[in-house]
C-alpha positions, 0 to 999 in steps of 0.5 A: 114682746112676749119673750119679756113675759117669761120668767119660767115655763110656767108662763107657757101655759094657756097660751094659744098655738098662735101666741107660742109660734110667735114666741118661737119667733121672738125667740130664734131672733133672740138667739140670733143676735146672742150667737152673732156677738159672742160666738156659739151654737146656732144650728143646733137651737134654731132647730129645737124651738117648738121641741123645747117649748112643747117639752116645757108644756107637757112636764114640769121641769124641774120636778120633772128631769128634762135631760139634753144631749149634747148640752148645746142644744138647751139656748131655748131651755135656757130662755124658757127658764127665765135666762133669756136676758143672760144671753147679754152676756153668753160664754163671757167670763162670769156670764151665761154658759153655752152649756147646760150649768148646774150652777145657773138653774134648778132646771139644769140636771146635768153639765153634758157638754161631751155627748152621748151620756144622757141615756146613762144619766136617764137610767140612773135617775129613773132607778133613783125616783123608782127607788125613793117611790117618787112619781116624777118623770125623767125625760132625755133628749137626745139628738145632733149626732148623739146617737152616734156614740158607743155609751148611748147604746149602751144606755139603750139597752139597759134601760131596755132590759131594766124598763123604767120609765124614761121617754126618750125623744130622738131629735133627729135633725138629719145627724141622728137615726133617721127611718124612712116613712111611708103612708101605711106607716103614718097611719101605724104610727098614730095607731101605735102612738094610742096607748088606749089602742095598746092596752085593748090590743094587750086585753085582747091577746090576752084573751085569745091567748086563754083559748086553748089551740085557737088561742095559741095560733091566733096570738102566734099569727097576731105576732108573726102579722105585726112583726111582718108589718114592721119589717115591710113598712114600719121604722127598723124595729131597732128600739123595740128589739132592745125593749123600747117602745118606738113612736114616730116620726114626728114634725118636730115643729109642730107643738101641738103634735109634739105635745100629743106625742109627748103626753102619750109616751108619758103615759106608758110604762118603760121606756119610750122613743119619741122620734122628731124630725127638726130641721137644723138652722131653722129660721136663719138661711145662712144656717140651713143652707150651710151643707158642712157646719150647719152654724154648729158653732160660728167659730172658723178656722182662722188664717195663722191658726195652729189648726190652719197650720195642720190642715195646711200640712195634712194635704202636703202628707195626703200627697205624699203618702198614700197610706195616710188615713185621717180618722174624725169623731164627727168633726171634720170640719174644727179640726181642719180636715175639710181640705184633705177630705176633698182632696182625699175622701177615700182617706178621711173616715167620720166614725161619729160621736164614737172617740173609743172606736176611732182609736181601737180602729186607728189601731187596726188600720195601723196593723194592717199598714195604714198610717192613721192619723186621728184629728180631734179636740184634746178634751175629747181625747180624754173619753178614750184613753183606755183605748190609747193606753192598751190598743194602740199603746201596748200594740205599738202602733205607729197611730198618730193622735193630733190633739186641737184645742189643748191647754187653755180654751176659753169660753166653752168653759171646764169641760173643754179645758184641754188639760189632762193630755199631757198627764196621761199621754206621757204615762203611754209606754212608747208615746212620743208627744210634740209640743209646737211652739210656732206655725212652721214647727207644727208643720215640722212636727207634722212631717217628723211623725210620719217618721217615727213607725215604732210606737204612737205619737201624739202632737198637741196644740192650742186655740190661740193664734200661732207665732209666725217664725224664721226657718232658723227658729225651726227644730227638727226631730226629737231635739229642743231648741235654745231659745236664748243662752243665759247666764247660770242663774234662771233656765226657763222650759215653755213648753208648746205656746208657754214658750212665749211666756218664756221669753216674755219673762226672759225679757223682764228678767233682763231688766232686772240684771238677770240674764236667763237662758230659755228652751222650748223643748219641743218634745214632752216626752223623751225629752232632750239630754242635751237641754237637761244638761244645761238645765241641770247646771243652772241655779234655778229651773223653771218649766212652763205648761198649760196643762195640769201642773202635777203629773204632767211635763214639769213632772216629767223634768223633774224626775229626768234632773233627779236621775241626773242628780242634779243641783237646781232647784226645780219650779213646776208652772202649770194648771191647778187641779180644779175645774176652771170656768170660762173667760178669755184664755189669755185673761185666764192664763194670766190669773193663773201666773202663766203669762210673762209677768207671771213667770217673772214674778215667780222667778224673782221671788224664788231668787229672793234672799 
């Protein structure tokens, strides 16, 4: 096969198109098989092959920067830098990476795995080559709903007012900016696509522009022409009015008309868009024809899951409250909102790839009597805590913030940890934040929000499977739960699904003739009195959370047992402060001394004499 043959994008060269449509072939197939067994981004991949393949042909990365966002689109990139035989072992622990990994290759500039940063990175490095006199080329692909997100402009018009030298190719796979296109304009394009045309047009109205009268109207009329022609028959003139040179629409399948496009933007000076149309899923009819997720991840919703458990409630609260509003940064569908988006489209609002502007306009829809509820990853959060902190929190608004995938995730690795909620939520004046430990509490706590109109709350939940309980093992309102009621030696705080370690722990001690009480706080933060109170007449105090361990919820406990200047000696569980790279979340947990036999090794060497 010819996929066997490449160990770098240097092999690419020579081939002959019918070679490189067959490699694109072996190579769709090859990710095919990877995603169907260890889960990942299919979509997104299948509909970049022949982009990538002519991005590798016309610069020579890695002495030229190839820049991907967002980062799960680079499985060809990977292929094509000699990782294709990674793909045995993708997103397992100690295995290839579903992003772009800095510590896998030289080809890979940068870990972009949140999306819309790449114009940034672009910027910074074309400043850096220009500075350092260095004649390399920087090159930012930008596309699945990218574009969508408030820092990509921002990009945008700095390199625009800056001009260097970046090309930028908009793979638009019907999630990006998308002008319309008629024949007068494909023939403008392959006229504006000619950088021999353009340096005589510049020749030419620089010598109209000498002339003195004549050569004024005639330069005026040329501008005034061209601008018509645009506004009557070309793509919006967006790009060009930031300083950006626009070429396209490109058939992002086609190499050698990609390649054509490509070698002509590298040719001109400042900033150029190359604008591809790629069809999402190529190649694979499951994936082109799935309308919702287009195989973005082959992960789903799983029955029993805290996700499912929200999307069940949300339709339960869309019936009863009207004013409830849901609000998603491009994610309807993980974060289980496709049902109330049936059932309520005029109250599920997609901002896109655009976490800032969801929560500012939380903040408004909630001064204007709305409940708005924002749905979205805890990792993803994280890009707007500005907007939590000073224009929902300083406000006071009732805004709810429903945070999937907090804690430990897995095998998306560091950047989708879910790690930092509880450290900054729990700095928000006014923020309530709920912790649930089983599916019905998730559900409870979903209903108990909708309660709580002075202030923010946020409601925060794992990947991982959701414990099935009895309505008796079910709190209510702000108060936590005993769990278990135990001697006075060891008192054990899980917090969220760290309950079960607890009581796994719980048990082990037991055996060892020690009998200890368990709580599930439920909530962060105010947190219980009442369970401080029993906390605080225990020997030893352990707290549990899958969060960062300093400045997050044991943090929490230990300045509330200090106001009550109780005791105990306190024991704070938790993530260290690094970046943890992917493996299953159980397995990681464990490493981490968060599973039961790890607290309950932690609770006999703090009782040892």
């Amino acid at each position: 096969m010819l996929l066997e043959s490449i160990t770098g994008p240097q092999d690419l060269q020579g081939r002959s198109y019918a070679e490189l449509d067959d490699l694109c072939d072996q190579m769709r197939g090859h990710i095919i098989a990877a995603v169907s067994e260890h889960g990942g981004h299919l979509g997104s991949n299948l509909g970049d092959v022949e982009l990538t393949v002519a991005l590798h042909r016309v610069f020579r990365s890695p002495h030229d920067a190839i820049l991907w966002d967002t980062g799960h689109q680079t499985y060809v990139h990977k292929i094509l830098t000699g990782r294709a035989a990674g793909f045995r072992s993708l997103r397992e622990p100690g295995g290839l990476s579903g992003y772009p990994s800095r510590a896998e290759s030289e080809h890979d500039w940068i870990e972009n795995s949140h999306a819309s940063t790449v114009l940034s990175y672009a910027f910074g490095l074309a400043t850096a080559f220009h500075h350092n006199d260095e004649r390399r080329r920087v090159v930012a692909v930008i596309g699945d709903g990218a574009l969508t997100g408030g820092m990509a402009f921002e990009g945008l018009n700095n390199l625009g007012h800056s001009g260097r030298d970046v090309v930028i190719v908009l793979n638009d796979n019907g999630r990006s900016y998308a002008p319309t296109v008629s024949r007068l304009s494909e023939s403008l394009i392959k006229i504006r696509n000619n950088p021999i045309y353009m340096r005589r047009q510049a020749r030419l109205e620089k010598i109209a522009e000498r002339i003195p009268w004549v050569g004024e109207q005639i330069g005026r009329g040329v501008k005034m022409s061209k601008a018509a022609i645009r506004e009557m028959w070309e793509p919006t003139a967006f790009f060009e009015n930031l300083g950006i040179r626009y070429t396209g629409p490109f058939d992002g399948h086609d190499i050698a008309g990609i390649e054509d496009a490509l070698a002509n933007a590298a040719e001109f000076g400042g900033p150029v868009v190359v604008h591809v149309l790629t069809q999402k899923g190529r190649g694979y009819a499951p994936a082109e024809n799935d309308k919702i997720k287009n195989m973005h991840d082959t992960g789903s919703i799983k029955d029993g899951s805290y996700t499912a458990a929200f999307s069940e409630a949300m339709v339960k609260l869309g019936d009863q409250h009207p004013e409830l509003v849901a609000i998603t940064a491009a994610m309807p569908d993980s974060t289980g909102l496709l049902p109330f988006s049936e059932r309520f489209p005029d109250r599920c609002i997609d901002v896109g790839i655009a976490e800032q502007h969801a929560v500012t306009s939380a903040a408004g829809m909630a001064m204007g009597g709305m409940r708005p509820l924002f749905a979205v990853y805890a990792t993803f959060l994280t890009r707007a805590f500005d907007q939590v902190n000073l224009d929902v929190g300083l406000h006071g608004q009732p805004v709810i913030f429903c945070l999937d995938r907090a804690g430990i995730t897995g095998d998306d690795g560091p950047s989708h940890h879910g790690i930092l909620d509880l450290v900054l939520l729990t700095k928000v004046p006014g923020m309530t934040v709920f912790a649930p430990s089983s599916y019905q509490e998730l559900q409870q706590m979903m209903f108990d929000a909708m309660e709580l109109t002075d202030g923010p709350v946020a409601i925060r939940w794992p990947k991982t499977p959701a414990p099935w309980v009895s309505d008796l093992e079910v709190g209510a309102g702000l108060d936590a739960r005993l769990v278990r009621s135990g001697g006075s030696q060891v008192c054990l705080l899980g917090f969220g699904k760290m309950l079960a370690a607890c009581e796994g722990a719980a048990a082990i001690l037991e055996t060892e003739g020690i009998d200890a009480t368990v709580w599930d706080p439920r909530v962060v933060t105010p947190l219980d009195p009442r369970m401080l109170n029993d906390a605080a007449g225990h020997q030893l105090v352990v707290s549990v959370e899958d969060g960062l361990r300093i400045g997050g919820a044991g943090a929490a406990v230990r300045d509330a047992l200090s106001e009550h200047d109780a005791g105990c000696r306190l024991r704070v569980l938790g993530v260290p402060t690094t970046y943890i790279p992917q493996g299953r979340a159980d397995t990681i947990l464990a490493d981490l001394g968060l599973d039961a036999a790890g607290v309950a090794s932690t609770v006999l060497g703090m009782l040892a004499p």
